[in-house]
BAFI-3210 file (N, C-alpha, C; in Angstrom, 3 decimals, decimal comma, padded with zeros to 6 digits):
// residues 101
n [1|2|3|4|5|6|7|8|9|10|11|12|13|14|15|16|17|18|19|20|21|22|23|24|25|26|27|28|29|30|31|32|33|34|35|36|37|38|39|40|41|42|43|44|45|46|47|48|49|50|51|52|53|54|55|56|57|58|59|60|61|62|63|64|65|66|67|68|69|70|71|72|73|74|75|76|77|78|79|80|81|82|83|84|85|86|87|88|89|90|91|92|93|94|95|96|97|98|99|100|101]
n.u [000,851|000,624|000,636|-000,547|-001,326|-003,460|-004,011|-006,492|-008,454|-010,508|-013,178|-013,569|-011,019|-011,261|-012,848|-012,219|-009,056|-009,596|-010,842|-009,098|-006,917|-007,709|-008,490|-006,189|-005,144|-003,996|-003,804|-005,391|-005,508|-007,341|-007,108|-008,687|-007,671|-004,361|-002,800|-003,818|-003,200|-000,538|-000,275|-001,071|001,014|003,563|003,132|002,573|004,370|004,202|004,362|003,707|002,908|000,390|-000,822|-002,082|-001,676|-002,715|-004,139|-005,983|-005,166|-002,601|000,096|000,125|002,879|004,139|003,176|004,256|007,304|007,221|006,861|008,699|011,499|010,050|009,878|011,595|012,200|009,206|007,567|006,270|003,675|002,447|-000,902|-002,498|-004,753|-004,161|-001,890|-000,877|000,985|002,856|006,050|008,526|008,449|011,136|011,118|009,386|011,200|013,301|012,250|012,580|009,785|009,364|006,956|003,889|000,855]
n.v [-001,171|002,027|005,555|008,588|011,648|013,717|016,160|018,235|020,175|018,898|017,046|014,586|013,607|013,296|010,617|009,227|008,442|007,661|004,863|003,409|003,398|002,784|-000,546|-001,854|-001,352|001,162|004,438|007,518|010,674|013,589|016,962|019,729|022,144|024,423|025,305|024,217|021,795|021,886|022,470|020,165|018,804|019,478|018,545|015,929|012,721|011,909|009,001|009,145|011,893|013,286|015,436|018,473|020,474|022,923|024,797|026,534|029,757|028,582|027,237|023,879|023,028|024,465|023,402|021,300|021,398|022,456|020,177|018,254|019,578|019,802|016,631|014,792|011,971|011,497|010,502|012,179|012,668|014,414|015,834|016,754|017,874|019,395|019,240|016,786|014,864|016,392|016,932|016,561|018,428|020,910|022,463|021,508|018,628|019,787|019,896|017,485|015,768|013,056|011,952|012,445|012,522]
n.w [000,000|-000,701|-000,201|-002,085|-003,386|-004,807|-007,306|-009,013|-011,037|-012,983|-013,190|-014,263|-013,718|-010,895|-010,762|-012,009|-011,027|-008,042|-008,558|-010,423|-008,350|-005,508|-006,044|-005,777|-003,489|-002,540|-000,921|-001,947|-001,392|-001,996|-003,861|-005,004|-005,030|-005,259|-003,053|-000,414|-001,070|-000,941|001,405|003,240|002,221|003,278|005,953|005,602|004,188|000,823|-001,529|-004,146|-006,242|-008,042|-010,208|-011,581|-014,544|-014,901|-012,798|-010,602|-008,348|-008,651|-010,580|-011,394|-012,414|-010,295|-007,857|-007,798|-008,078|-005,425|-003,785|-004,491|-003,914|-000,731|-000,770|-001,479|-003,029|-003,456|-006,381|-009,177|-011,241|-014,044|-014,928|-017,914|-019,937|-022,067|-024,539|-025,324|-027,415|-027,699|-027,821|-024,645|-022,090|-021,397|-018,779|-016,892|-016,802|-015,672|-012,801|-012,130|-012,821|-014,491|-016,570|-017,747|-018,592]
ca.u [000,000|001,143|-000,474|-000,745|-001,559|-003,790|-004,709|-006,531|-009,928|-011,098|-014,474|-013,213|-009,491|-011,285|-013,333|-011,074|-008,133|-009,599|-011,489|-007,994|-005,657|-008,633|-008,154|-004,516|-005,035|-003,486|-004,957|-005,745|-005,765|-007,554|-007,566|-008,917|-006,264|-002,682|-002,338|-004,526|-002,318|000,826|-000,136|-000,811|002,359|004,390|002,822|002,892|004,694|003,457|004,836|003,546|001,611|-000,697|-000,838|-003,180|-000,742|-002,805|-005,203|-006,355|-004,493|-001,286|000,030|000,973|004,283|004,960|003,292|005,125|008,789|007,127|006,458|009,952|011,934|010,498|009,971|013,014|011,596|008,091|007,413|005,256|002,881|001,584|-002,083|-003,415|-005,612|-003,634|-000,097|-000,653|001,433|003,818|007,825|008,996|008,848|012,121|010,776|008,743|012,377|013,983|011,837|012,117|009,169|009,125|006,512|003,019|-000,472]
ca.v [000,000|003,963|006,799|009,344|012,728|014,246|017,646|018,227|020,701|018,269|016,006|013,404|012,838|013,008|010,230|007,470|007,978|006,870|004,073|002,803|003,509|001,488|-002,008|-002,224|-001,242|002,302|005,434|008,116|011,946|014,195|018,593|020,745|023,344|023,718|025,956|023,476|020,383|022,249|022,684|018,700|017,864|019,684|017,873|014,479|012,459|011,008|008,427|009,913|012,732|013,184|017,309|019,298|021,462|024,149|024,958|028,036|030,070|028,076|026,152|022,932|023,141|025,307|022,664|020,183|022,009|022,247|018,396|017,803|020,574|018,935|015,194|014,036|010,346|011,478|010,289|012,908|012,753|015,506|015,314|017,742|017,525|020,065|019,061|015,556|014,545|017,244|016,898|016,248|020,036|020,990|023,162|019,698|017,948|020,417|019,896|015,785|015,085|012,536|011,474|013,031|011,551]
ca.w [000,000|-000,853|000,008|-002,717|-003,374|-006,475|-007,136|-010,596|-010,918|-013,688|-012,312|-014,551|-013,075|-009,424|-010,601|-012,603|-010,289|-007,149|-009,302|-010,181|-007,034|-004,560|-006,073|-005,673|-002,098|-002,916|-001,012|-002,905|-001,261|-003,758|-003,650|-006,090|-005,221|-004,668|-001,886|000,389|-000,975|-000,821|002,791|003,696|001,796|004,422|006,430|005,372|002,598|000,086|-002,556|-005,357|-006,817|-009,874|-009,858|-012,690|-014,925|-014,925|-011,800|-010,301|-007,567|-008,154|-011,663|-011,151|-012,257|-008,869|-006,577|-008,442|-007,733|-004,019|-003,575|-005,034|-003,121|000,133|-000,747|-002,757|-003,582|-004,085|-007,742|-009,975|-012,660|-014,016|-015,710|-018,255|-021,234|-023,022|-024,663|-025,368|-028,061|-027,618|-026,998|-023,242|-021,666|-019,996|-017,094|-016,129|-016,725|-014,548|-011,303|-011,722|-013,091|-015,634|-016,945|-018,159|-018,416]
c.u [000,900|-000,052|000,422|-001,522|-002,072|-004,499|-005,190|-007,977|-010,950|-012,170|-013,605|-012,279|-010,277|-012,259|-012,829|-010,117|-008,341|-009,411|-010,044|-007,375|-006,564|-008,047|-006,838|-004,069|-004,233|-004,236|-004,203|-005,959|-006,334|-007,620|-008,115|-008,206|-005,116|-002,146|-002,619|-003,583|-000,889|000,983|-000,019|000,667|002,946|003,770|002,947|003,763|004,197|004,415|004,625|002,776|001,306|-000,925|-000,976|-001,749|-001,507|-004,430|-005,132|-005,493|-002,719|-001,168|000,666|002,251|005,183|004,533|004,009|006,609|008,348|007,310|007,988|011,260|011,887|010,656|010,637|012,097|010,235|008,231|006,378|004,847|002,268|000,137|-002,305|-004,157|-005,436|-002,618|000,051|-000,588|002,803|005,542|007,691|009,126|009,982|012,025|009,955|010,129|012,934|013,676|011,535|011,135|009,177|008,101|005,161|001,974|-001,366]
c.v [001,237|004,615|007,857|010,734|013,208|015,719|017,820|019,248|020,136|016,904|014,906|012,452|012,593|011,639|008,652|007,405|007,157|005,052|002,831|002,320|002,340|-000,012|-002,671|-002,557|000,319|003,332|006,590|009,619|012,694|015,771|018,614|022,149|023,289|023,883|024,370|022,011|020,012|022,134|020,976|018,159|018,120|019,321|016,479|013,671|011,621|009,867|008,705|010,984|013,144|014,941|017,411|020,324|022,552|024,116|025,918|028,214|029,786|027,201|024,990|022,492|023,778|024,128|021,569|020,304|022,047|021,131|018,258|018,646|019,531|017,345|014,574|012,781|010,358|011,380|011,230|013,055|013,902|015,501|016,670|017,216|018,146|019,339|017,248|015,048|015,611|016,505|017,144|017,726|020,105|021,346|022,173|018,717|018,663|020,200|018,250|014,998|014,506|011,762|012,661|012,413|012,273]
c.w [000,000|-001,014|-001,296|-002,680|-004,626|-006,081|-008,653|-010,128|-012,181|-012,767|-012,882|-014,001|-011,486|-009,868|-011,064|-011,467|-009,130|-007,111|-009,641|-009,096|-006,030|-004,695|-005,660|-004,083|-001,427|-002,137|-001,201|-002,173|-002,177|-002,646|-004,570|-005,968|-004,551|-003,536|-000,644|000,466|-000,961|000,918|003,111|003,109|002,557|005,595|006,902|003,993|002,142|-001,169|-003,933|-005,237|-007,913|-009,009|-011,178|-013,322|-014,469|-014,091|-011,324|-008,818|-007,754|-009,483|-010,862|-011,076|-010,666|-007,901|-006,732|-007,712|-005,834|-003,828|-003,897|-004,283|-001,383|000,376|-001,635|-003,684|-003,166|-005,608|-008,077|-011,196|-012,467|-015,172|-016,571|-019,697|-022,499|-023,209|-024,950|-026,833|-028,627|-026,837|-025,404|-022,952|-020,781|-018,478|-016,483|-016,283|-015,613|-012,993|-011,084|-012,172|-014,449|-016,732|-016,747|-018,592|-019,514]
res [x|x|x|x|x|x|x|x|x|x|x|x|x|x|x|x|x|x|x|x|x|x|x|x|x|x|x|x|x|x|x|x|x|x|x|x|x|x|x|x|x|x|x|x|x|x|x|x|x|x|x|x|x|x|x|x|x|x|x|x|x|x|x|x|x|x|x|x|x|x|x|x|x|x|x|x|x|x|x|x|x|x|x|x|x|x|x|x|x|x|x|x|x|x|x|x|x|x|x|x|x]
***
């Protein structure tokens, strides 16, 4: 079991991810903003996090570089619905995260 962390303001991602992460035995934190999930991360750590590129108050890319800043070996995906089939972005290379959904 890993605990996880998602932040996305899309209904859809709050509604597959859990849907997934459950069976495995995986749990599943969800926000809808960054500030709020920037705050529990300093808090607690998580093994991964699925974080929204682009969400209100705060882009993803910044809570991303947060999460990674304080949790070294947190793994991060980042979700968006834009950019998919686009080249590897550096400033998402730069803060660790590899991979894109």
């Amino acid at each position: 079991m890993s605990l996880k962390i998602m932040v996305d303001d899309e209904p859809a991602t709050f509604q597959l991810l859990p849907v997934l992460a459950a069976p495995e035995g995986h749990i599943l934190l969800t926000f809808d903003d960054c500030p709020t999930a920037g705050d529990r991360a300093d808090k607690q750590r998580f093994d991964v996090g699925f974080v929204g590129l682009r969400l209100p108050q705060l882009e993803g890319l910044a809570l991303a570089r947060r999460l990674r800043n304080s949790q070294l070996k947190t793994a991060i995906v980042l979700l968006s619905l834009v950019g998919v089939g686009f080249p590897p972005c550096p400033r998402r290379a730069s803060i660790g995260c590899a991979a894109q959904l």
